[in-house]
C-alpha positions as protocol buffer text, in pm:
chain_id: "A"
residue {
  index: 1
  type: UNK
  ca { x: -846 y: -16285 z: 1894 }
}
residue {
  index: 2
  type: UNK
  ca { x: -844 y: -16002 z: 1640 }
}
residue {
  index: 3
  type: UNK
  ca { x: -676 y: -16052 z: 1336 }
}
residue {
  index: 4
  type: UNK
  ca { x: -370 y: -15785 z: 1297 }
}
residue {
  index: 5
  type: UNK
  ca { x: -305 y: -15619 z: 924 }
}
residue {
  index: 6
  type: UNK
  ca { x: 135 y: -15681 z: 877 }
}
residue {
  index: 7
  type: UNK
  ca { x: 102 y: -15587 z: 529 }
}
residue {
  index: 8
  type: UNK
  ca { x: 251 y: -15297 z: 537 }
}
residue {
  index: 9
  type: UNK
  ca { x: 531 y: -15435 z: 770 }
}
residue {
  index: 10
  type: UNK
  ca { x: 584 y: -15711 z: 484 }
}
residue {
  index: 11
  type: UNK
  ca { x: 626 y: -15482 z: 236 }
}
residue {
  index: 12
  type: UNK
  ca { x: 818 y: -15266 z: 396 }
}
residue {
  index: 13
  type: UNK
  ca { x: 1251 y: -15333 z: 253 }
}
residue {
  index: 14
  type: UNK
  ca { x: 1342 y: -15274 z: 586 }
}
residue {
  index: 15
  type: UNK
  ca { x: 1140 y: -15583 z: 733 }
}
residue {
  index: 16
  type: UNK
  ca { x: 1470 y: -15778 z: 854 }
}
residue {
  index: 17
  type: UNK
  ca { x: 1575 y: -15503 z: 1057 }
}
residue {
  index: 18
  type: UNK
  ca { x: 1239 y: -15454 z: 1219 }
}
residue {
  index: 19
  type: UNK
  ca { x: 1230 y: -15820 z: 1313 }
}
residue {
  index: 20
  type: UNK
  ca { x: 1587 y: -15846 z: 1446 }
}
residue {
  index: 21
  type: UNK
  ca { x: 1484 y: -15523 z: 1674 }
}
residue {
  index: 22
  type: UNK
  ca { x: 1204 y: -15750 z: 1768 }
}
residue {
  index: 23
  type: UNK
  ca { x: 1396 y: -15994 z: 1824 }
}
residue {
  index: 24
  type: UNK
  ca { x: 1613 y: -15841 z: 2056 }
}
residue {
  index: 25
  type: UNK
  ca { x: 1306 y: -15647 z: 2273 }
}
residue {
  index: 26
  type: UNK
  ca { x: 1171 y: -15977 z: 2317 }
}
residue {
  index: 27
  type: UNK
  ca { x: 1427 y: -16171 z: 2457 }
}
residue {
  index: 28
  type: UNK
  ca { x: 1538 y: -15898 z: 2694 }
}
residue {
  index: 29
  type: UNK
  ca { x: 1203 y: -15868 z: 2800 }
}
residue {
  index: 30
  type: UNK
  ca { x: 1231 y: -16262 z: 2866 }
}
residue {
  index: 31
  type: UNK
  ca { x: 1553 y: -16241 z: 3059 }
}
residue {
  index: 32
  type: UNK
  ca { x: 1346 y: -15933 z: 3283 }
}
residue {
  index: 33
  type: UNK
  ca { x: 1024 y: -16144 z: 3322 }
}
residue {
  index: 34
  type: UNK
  ca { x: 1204 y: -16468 z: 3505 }
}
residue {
  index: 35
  type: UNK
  ca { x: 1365 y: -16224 z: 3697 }
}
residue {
  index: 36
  type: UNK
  ca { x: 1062 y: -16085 z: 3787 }
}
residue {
  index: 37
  type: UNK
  ca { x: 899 y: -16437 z: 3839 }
}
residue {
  index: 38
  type: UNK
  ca { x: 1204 y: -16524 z: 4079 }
}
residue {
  index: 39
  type: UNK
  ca { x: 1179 y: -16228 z: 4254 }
}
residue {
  index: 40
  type: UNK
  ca { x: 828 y: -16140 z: 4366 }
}
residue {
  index: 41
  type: UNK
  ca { x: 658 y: -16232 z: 4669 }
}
residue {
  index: 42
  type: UNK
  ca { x: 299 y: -16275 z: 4812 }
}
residue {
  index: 43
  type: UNK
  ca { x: 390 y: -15924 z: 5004 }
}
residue {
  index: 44
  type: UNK
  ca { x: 368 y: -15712 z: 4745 }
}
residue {
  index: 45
  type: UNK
  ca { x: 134 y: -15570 z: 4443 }
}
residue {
  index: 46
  type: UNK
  ca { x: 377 y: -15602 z: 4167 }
}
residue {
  index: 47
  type: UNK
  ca { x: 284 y: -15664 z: 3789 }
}
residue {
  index: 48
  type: UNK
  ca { x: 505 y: -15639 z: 3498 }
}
residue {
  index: 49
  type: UNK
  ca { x: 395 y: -15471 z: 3172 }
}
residue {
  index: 50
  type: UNK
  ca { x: 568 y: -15403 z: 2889 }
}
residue {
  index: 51
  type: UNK
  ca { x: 915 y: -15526 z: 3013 }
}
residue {
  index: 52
  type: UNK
  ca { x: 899 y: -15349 z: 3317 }
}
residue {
  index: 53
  type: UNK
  ca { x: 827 y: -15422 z: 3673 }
}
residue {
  index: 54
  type: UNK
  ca { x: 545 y: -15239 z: 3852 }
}
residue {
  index: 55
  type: UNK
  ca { x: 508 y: -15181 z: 4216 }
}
residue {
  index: 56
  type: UNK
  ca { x: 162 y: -15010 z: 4317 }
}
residue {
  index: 57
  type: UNK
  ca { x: 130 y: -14785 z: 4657 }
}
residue {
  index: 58
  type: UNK
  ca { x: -123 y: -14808 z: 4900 }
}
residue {
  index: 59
  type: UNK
  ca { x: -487 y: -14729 z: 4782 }
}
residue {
  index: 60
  type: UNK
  ca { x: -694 y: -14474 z: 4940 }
}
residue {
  index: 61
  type: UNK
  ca { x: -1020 y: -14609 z: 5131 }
}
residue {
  index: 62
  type: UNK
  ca { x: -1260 y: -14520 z: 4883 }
}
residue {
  index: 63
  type: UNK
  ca { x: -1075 y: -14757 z: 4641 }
}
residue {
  index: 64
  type: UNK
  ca { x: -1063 y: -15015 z: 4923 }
}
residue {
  index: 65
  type: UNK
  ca { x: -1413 y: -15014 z: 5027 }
}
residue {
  index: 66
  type: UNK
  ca { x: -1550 y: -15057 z: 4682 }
}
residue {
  index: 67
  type: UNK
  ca { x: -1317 y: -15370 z: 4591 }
}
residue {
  index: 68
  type: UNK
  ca { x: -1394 y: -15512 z: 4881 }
}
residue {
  index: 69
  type: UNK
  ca { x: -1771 y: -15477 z: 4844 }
}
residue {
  index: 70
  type: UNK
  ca { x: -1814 y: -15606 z: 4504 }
}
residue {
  index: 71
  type: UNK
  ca { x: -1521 y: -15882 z: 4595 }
}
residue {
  index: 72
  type: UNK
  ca { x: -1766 y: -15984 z: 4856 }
}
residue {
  index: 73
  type: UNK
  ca { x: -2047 y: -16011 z: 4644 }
}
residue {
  index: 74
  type: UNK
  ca { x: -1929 y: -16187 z: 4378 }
}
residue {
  index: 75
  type: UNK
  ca { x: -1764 y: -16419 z: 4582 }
}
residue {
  index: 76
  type: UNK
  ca { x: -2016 y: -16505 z: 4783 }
}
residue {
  index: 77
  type: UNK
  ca { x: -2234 y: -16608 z: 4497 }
}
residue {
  index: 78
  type: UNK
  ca { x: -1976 y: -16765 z: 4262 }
}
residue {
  index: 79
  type: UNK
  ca { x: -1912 y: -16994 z: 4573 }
}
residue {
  index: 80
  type: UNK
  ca { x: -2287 y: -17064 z: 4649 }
}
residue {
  index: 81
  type: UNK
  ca { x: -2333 y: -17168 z: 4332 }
}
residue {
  index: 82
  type: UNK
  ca { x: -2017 y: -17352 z: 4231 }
}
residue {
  index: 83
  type: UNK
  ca { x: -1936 y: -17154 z: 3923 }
}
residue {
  index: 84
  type: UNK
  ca { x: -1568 y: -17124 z: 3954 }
}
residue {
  index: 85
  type: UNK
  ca { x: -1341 y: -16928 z: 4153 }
}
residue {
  index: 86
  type: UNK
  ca { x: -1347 y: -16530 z: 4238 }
}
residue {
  index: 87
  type: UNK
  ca { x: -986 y: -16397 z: 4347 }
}
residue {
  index: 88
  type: UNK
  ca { x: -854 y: -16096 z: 4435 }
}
residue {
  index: 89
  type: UNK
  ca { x: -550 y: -15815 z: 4370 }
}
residue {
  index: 90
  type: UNK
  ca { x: -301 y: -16039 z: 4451 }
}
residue {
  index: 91
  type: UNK
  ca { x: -324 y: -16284 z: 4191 }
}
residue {
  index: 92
  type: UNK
  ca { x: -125 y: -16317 z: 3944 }
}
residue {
  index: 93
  type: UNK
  ca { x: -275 y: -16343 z: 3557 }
}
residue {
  index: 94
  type: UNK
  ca { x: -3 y: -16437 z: 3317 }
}
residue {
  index: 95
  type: UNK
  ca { x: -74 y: -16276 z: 2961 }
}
residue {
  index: 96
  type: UNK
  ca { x: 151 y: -16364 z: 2641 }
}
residue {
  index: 97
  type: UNK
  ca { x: 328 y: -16046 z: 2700 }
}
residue {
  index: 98
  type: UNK
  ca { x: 206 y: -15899 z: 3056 }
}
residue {
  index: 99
  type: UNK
  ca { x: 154 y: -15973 z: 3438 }
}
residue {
  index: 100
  type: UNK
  ca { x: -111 y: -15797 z: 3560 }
}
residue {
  index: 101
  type: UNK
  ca { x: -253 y: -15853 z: 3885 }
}
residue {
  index: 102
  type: UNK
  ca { x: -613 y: -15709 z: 3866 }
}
residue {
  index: 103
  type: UNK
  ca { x: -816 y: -15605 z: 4194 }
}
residue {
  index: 104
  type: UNK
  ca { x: -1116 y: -15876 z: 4111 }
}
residue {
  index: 105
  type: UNK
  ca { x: -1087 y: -16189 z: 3879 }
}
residue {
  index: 106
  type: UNK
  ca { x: -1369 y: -16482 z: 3805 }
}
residue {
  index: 107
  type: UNK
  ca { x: -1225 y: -16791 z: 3679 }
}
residue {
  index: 108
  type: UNK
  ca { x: -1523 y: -17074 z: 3497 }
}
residue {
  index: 109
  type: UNK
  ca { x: -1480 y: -17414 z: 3646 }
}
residue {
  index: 110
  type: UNK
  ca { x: -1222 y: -17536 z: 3437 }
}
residue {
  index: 111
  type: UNK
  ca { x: -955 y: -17280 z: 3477 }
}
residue {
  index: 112
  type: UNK
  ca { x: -976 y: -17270 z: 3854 }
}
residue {
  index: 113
  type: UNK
  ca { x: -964 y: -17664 z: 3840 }
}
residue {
  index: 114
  type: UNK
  ca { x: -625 y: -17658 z: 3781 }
}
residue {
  index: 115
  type: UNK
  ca { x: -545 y: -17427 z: 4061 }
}
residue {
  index: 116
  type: UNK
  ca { x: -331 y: -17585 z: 4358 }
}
residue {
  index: 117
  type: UNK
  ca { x: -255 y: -17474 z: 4732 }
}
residue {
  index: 118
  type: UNK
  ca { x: 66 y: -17298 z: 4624 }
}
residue {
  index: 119
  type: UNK
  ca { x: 1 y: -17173 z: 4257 }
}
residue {
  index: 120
  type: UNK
  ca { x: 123 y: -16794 z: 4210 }
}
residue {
  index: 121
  type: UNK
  ca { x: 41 y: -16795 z: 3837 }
}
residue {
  index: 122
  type: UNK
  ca { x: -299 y: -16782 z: 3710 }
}
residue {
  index: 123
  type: UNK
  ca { x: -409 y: -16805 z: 3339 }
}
residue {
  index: 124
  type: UNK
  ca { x: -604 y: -16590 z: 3192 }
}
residue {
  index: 125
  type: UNK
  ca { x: -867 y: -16457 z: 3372 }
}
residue {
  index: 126
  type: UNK
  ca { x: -1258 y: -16459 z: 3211 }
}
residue {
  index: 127
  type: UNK
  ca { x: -1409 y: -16143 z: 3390 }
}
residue {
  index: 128
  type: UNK
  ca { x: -1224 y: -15903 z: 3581 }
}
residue {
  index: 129
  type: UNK
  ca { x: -1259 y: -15563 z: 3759 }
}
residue {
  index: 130
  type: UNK
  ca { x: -1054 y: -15298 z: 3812 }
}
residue {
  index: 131
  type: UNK
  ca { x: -1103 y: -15004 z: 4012 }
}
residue {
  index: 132
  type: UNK
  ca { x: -986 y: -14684 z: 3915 }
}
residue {
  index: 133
  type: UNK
  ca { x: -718 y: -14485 z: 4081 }
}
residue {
  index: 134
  type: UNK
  ca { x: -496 y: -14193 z: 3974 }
}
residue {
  index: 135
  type: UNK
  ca { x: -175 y: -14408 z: 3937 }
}
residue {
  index: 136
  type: UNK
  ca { x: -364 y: -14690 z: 3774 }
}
residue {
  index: 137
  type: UNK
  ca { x: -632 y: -14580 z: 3540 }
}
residue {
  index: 138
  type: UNK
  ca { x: -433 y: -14477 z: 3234 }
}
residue {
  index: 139
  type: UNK
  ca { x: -328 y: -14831 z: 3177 }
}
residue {
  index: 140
  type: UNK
  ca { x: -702 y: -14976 z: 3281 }
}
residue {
  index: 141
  type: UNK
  ca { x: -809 y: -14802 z: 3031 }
}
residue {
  index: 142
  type: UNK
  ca { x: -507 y: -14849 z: 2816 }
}
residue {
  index: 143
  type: UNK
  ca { x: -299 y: -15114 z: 2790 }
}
residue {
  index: 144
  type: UNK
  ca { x: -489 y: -15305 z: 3027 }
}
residue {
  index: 145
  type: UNK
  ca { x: -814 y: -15294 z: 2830 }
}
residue {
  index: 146
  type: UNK
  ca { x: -617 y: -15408 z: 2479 }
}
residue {
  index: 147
  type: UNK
  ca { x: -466 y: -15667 z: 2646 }
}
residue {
  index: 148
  type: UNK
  ca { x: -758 y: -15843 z: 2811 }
}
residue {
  index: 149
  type: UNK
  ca { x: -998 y: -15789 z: 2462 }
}
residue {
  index: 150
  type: UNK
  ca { x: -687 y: -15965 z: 2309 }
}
residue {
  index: 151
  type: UNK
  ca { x: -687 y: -16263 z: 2524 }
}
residue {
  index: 152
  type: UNK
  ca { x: -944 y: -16418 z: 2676 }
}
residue {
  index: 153
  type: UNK
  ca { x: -1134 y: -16167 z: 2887 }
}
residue {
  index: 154
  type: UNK
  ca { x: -1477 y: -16209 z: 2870 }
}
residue {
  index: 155
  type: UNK
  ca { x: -1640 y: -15918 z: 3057 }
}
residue {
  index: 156
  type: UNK
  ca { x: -1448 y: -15612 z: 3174 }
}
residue {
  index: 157
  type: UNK
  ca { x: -1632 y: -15383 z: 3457 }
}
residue {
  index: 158
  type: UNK
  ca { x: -1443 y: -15068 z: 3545 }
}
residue {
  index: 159
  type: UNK
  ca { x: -1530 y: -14901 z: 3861 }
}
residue {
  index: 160
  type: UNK
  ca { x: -1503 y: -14537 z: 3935 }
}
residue {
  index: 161
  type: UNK
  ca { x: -1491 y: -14509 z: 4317 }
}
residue {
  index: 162
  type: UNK
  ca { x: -1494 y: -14149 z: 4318 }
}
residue {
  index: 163
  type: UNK
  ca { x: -1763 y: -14070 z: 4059 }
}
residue {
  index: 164
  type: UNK
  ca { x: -1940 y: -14376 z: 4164 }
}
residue {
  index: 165
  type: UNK
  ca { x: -1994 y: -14522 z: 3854 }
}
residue {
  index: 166
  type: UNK
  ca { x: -1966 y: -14844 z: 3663 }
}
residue {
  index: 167
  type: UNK
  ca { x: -1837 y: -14973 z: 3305 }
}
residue {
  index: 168
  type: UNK
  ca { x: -1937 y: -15263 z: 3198 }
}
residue {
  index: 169
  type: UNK
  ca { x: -1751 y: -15424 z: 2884 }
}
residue {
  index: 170
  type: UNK
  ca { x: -1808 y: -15729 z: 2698 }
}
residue {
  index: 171
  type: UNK
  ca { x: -1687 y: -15876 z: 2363 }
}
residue {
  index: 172
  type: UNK
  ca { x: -1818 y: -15824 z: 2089 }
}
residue {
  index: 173
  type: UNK
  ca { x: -1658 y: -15923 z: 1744 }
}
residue {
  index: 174
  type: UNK
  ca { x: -1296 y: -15975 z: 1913 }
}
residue {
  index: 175
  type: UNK
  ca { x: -1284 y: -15655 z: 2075 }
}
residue {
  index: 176
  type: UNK
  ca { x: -1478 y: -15520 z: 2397 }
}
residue {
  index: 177
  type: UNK
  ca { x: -1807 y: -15319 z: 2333 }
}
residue {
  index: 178
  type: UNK
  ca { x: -1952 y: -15081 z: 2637 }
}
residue {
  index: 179
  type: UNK
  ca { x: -2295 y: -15236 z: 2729 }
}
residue {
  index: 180
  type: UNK
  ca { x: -2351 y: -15012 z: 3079 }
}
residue {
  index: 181
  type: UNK
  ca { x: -2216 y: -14721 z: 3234 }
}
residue {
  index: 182
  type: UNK
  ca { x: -2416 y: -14638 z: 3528 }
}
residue {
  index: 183
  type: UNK
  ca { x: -2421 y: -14507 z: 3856 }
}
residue {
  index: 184
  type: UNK
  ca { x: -2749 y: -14683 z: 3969 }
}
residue {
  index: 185
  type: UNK
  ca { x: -2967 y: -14938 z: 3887 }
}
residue {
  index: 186
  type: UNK
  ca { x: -2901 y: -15322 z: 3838 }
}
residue {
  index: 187
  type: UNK
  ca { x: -2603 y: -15433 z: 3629 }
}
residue {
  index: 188
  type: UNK
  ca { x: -2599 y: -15768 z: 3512 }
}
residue {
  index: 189
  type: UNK
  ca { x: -2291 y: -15997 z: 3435 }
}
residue {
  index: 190
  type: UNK
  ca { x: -2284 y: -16163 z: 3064 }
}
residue {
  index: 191
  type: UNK
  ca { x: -2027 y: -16444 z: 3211 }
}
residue {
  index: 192
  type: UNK
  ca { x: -2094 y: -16503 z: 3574 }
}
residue {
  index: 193
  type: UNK
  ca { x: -2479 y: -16631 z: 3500 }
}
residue {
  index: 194
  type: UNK
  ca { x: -2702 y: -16531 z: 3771 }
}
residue {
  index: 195
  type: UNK
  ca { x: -2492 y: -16232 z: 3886 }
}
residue {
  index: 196
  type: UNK
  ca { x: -2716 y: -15923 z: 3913 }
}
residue {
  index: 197
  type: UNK
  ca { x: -2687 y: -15689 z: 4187 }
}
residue {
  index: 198
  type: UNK
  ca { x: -2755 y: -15292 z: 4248 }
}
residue {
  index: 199
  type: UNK
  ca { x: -2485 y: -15046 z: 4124 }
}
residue {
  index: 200
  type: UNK
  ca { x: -2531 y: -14901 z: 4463 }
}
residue {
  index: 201
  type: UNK
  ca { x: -2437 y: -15196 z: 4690 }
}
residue {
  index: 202
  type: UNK
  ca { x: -2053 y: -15189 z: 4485 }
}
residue {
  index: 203
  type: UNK
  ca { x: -2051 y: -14821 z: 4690 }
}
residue {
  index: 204
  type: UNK
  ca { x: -2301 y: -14778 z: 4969 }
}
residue {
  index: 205
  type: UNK
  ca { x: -2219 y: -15018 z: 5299 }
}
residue {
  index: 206
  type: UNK
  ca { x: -2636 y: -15015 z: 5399 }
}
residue {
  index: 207
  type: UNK
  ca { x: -2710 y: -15169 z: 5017 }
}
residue {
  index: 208
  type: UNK
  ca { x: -2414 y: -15392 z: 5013 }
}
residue {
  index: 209
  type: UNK
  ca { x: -2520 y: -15566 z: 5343 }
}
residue {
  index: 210
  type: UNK
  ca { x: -2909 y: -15605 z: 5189 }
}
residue {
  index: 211
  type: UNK
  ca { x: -2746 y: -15737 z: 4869 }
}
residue {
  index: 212
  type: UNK
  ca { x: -2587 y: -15965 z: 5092 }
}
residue {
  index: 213
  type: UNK
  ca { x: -2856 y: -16074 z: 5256 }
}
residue {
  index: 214
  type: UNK
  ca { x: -3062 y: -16180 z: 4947 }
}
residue {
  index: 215
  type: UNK
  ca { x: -2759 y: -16340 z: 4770 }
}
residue {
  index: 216
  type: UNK
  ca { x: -2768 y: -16593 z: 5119 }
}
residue {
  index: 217
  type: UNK
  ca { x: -3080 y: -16673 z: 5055 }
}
């Protein structure tokens, strides 16, 4: 976790009332997030950042197809290999502050040893995906990507559906450093080990299924 400067916050003679508006944000935030907890279902796509409560529409297929594809993949060989767990969009990560539910998520061994038939909550996550949309990619890239360097995230890939192209993040010194961006070739995954698959197969059906094929093998 990166270490944050408050020296200029400590000096500052009007530190009590910054604290006590703290203070106050926090524990209305609180209040919001058990409400939040006691009110979401498994129906829905709902996250809550930054105090609020966020309900995602429909994605279009191009996001779809590309989720699903690398979802499959990874899956596939996390479970072949018995390195953990690989869930999708509708679970849950709790963060300190934020609820996100990201569209792919690989857990090691011991995280996802804990899970149980009806856990909602999931801790922190060590690699996840997200794939861009319009509605979505201002806080993938934003408060998304600050808040998973913060806490835990190990790998971050981002994936452009529409230009076809992957990030690929990874810490570095607290904080996430871009090691690929790419629209073909191999990418290889610095915390699932053994994961290496074409670019291509996370977007093209034919390459997917041959990906497939060898990861059976």
């Amino acid at each position: 976790m990166s270490t944050i400067d408050l020296t200029p916050l400590l000096k500052s003679p009007r530190l009590p009332e910054f604290v006590a508006a703290l203070n106050d944000r926090l524990q209305t935030e609180t209040a919001a997030r058990e409400r939040f907890y006691d009110e979401m279902t498994d129906g829905e796509k709902v996250e809550f950042i930054d105090g609020e409560v966020i309900r995602h529409s429909p994605a279009r297929n191009q996001h779809l197809t590309a989720k699903m594809n690398l979802a499959r993949l990874l899956s596939i060989f996390v479970d072949t290999h018995d390195l953990g767990k690989v869930r999708d969009e509708k679970c849950l990560c709790v963060f300190p502050r934020n609820d996100y539910e990201p569209d792919i998520v690989f857990f090691c061994p011991e995280k996802s040893s804990i899970f149980q038939p009806k856990t909602m909550k999931f801790p922190v996550p060590d690699f996840v995906v997200e794939v861009l949309s319009d509605s979505t990619e201002c806080r993938d890239r934003g408060v998304k990507f600050e808040d998973y360097g913060a806490h835990g995230v190990r790998e971050y890939w981002i994936v452009d559906a529409e230009s076809e192209i992957v990030e690929q993040y990874v810490i570095e010194n607290s904080a996430f450093r871009l090691l690929l961006k790419s629209g073909s070739g191999e990418i290889v995954s610095r915390t699932v080990a053994g994961f290496q698959i074409p670019i291509r197969a996370i977007f093209d059906p034919t390459e997917n299924l041959m990906t497939l094929k060898k990861l059976l093998k």
